[in-house]
C-alpha positions in Angstrom: 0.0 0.0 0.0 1.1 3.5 -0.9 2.0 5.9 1.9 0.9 9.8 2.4 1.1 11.2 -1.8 -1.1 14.2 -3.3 -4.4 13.4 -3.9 -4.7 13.7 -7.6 -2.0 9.9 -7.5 -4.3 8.6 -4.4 -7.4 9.2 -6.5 -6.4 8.2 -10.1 -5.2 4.7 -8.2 -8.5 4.2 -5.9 -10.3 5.0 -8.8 -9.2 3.8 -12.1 -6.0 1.7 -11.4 -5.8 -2.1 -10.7 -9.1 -2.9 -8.8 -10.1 0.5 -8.7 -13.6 1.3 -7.9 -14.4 2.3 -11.5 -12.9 -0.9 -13.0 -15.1 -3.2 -11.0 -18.6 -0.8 -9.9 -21.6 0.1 -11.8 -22.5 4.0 -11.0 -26.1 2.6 -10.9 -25.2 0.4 -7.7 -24.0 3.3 -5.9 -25.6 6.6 -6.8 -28.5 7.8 -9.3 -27.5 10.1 -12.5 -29.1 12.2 -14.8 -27.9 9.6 -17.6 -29.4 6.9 -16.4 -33.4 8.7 -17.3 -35.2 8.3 -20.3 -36.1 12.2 -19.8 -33.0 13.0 -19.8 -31.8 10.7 -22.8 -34.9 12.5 -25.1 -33.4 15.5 -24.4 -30.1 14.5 -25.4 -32.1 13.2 -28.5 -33.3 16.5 -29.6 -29.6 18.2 -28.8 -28.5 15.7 -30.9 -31.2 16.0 -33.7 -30.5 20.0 -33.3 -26.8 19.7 -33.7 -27.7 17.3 -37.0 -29.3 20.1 -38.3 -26.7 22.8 -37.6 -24.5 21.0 -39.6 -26.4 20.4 -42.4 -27.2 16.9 -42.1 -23.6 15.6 -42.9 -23.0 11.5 -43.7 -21.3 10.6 -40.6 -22.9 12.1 -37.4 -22.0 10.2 -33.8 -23.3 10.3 -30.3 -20.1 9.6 -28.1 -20.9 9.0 -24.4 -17.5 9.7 -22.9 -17.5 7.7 -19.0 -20.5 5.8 -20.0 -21.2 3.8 -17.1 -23.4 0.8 -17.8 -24.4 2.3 -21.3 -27.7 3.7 -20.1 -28.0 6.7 -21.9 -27.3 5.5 -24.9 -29.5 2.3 -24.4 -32.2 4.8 -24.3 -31.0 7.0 -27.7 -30.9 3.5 -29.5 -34.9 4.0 -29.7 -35.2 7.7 -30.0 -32.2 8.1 -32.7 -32.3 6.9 -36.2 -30.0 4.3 -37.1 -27.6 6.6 -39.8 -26.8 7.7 -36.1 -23.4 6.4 -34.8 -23.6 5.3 -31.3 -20.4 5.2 -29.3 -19.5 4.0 -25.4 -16.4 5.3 -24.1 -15.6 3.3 -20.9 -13.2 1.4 -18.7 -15.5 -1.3 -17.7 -16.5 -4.3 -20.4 -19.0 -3.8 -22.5 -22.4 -4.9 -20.5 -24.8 -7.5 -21.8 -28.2 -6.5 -23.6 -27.0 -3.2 -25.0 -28.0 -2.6 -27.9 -25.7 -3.8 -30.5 -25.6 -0.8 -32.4 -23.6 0.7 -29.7 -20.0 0.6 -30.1 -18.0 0.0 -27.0 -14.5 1.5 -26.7 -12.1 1.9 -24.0 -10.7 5.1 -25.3 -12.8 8.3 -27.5 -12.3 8.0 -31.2 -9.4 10.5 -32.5 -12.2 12.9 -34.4 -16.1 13.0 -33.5 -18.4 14.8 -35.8 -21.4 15.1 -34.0 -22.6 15.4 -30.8 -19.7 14.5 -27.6 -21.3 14.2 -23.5 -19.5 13.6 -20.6 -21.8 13.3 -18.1 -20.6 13.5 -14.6 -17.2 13.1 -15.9 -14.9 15.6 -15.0 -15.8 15.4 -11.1 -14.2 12.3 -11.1 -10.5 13.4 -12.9 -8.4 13.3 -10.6 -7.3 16.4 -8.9 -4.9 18.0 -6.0 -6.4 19.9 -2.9 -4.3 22.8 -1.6 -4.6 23.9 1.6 -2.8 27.4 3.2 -0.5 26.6 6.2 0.0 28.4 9.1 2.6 30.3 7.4 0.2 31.8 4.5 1.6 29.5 2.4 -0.1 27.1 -0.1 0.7 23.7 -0.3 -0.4 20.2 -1.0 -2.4 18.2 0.6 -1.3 14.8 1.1 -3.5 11.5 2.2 -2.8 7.9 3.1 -5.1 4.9 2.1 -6.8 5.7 5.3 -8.1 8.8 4.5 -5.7 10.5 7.0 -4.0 14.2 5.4 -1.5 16.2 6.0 -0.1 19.2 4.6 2.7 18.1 1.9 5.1 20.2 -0.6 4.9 23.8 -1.8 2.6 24.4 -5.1 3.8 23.9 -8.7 4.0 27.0 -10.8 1.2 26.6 -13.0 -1.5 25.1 -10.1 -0.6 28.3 -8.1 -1.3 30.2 -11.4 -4.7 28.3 -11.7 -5.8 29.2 -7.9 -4.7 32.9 -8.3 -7.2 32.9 -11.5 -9.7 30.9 -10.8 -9.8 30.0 -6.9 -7.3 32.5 -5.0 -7.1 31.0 -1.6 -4.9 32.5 1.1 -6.2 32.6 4.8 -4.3 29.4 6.9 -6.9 27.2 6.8 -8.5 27.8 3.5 -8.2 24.7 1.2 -9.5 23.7 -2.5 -9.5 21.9 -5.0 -7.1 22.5 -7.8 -9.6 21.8 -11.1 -6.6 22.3 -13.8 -6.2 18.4 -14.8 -10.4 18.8 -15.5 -9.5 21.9 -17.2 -7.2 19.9 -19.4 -9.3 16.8 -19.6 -12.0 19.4 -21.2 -9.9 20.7 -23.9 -8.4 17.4 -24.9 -12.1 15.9 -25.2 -13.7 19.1 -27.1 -10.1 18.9 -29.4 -11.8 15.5 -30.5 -14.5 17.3 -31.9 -14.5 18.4 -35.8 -17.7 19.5 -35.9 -20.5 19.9 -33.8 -21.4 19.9 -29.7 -19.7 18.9 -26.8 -21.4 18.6 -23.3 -20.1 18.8 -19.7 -22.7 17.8 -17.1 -21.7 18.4 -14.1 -21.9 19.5 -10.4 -20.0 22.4 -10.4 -19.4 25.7 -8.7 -18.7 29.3 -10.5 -16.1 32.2 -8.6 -18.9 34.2 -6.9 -19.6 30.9 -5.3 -16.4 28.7 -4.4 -17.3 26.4 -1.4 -15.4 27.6 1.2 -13.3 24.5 2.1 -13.4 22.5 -1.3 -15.8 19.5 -2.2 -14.5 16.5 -1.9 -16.4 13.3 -1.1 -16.5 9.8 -0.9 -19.5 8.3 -2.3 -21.1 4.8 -1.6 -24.3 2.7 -1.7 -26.3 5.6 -2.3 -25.0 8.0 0.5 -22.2 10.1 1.6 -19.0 8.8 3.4 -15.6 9.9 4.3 -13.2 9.9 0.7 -10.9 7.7 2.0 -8.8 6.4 -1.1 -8.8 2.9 -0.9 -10.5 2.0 -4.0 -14.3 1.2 -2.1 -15.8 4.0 -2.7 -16.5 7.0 -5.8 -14.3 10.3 -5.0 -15.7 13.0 -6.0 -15.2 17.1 -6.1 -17.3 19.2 -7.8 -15.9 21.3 -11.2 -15.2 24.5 -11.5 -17.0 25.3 -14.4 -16.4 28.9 -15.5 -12.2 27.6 -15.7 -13.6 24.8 -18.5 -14.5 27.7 -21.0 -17.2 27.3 -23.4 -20.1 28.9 -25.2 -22.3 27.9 -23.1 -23.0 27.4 -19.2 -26.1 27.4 -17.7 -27.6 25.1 -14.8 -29.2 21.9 -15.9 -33.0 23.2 -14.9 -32.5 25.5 -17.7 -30.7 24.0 -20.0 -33.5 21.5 -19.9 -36.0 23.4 -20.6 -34.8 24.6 -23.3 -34.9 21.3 -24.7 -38.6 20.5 -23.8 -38.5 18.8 -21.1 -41.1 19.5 -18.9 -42.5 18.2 -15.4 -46.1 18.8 -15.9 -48.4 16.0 -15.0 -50.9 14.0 -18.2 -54.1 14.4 -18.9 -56.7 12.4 -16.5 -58.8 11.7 -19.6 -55.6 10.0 -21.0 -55.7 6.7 -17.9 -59.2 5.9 -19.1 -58.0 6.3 -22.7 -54.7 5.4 -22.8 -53.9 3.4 -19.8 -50.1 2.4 -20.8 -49.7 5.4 -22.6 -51.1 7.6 -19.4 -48.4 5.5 -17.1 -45.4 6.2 -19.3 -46.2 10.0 -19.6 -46.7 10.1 -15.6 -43.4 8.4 -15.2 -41.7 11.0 -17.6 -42.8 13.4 -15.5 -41.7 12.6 -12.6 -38.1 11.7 -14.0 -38.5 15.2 -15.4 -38.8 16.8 -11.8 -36.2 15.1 -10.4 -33.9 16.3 -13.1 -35.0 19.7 -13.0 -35.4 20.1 -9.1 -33.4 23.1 -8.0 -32.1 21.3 -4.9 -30.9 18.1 -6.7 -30.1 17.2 -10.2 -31.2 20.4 -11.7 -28.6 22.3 -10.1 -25.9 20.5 -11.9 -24.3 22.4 -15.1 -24.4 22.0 -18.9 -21.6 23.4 -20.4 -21.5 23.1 -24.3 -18.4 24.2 -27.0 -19.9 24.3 -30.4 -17.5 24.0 -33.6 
């Protein structure tokens, strides 16, 4: 087992390495995602279908789901999207039975996407550093040990002191965040993929007027909170600052959603005694449509979209 090392090492390890906690567990086991709706996949659709139209309706246009999970959202697009739509998983785990088989499964994103690129609840799992300000006024790294313990480590690297002074300027002993540069870069290199058309971030998130005041990040397990303690047993997680991505576009999900249709109002009665499936369905939209749009939950989360 490793000793005390910077968290963005610990995390990348407990996370993605040998046994990691991404390599063996389904997101679905553990914690509930917009992806994961069929509200949320139809409005993916129509972002998709819109994007198809900005560019003219070109031969090859793909749907890449970058950190897939189980394949959910685009188990839902395979019956909303027509089949001249590419469908393409990008994701650590093996492919999962009874997806659709006109979903591709790859382990890394194809080298150029034309067409429309998500990363849903992506970036809050790259891993990162945590500073923290000693008692000196100086920042540092923190450093953690497979039991969750921390301690301060080594001074800051020129360019992550350059991305706190910019973006998260920290400097009271005491004060500690999350240094969001690797989700920065893992941003850039996924929208450099893109040739033409949309990219989308999902994401919690947090914007400069609004920096939590002693960072974000968590362990996740089983469908509740718990101490991130870098062992590989449970998610780590930090929320993104999203204004440091850059983009056209950034708006919180509720919106964003909207804008895409997606609404929470209730059916018809007269449609249970006509349509009795059809009354059920619509009812359960709905409801997935509130949840994703609920201020206090999944509609705070964050679209940001770069458009080429």
């Amino acid at each position: 087992m490793a000793g005390f090392e910077r968290w963005s090492a610990a995390m990348d390890r407990a996370l993605y390495g040998p046994g990691g906690f991404y390599r063996r567990e389904l997101p679905a086991h553990h914690f509930a995602t917009s992806a994961q709706t069929r509200a949320f996949a139809a409005a993916v659709a129509r972002l998709a279908a819109r994007t198809f139209e900005r560019l003219g309706r070109p031969d090859a246009f793909a749907v890449v789901d970058v950190g897939a999970g189980g394949g959910d959202l685009l188990a839902h697009l395979a019956a909303l999207l027509p089949e001249r739509i590419a469908l393409t998983a990008v994701e650590l785990r093996p492919r999962p039975r009874g997806l659709p088989p006109r979903v591709a499964w790859l382990p890394e994103p194809p080298g150029r996407v034309t067409g429309l690129l998500v990363a849903c609840e992506l970036l809050d799992n790259v891993p990162c550093d945590v500073a923290v300000v000693d008692g000196a006024g100086e920042r540092r790294y923190e450093e953690v040990d497979p039991s969750g313990a921390v301690r301060p480590g080594g001074p800051l690297e020129p360019a992550d002191d350059a991305w706190l002074d910019r973006w998260w300027p920290i400097g009271a002993p005491g004060d500690r965040a999350e240094i969001g540069r690797p989700r920065d870069e893992a941003w850039r290199a996924l929208t450099g993929r893109l040739d033409r058309g949309t990219a989308l971030a999902v994401d919690y998130g947090h914007t400069g007027d609004r920096r939590p005041p002693a960072g974000t990040l968590t362990g996740f397990k089983d469908g509740r909170d718990t101490a991130p303690v870098p062992d590989g047993t449970c998610d780590l997680t930090a929320h993104v600052a999203v204004d440091a991505l850059g983009g056209d576009r950034c708006e919180r999900q509720r919106e964003a959603l909207r804008g895409l249709g997606v609404t929470a109002a209730r059916p018809p009665l007269d449609l249970a005694r006509r349509s009795p499936v059809e009354y059920a369905t619509a009812l359960a939209l709905a409801g997935e449509s509130a949840r994703l749009t609920d201020p206090a939950g999944l509609g705070a989360h964050w679209w940001v979209r770069a458009e080429r």
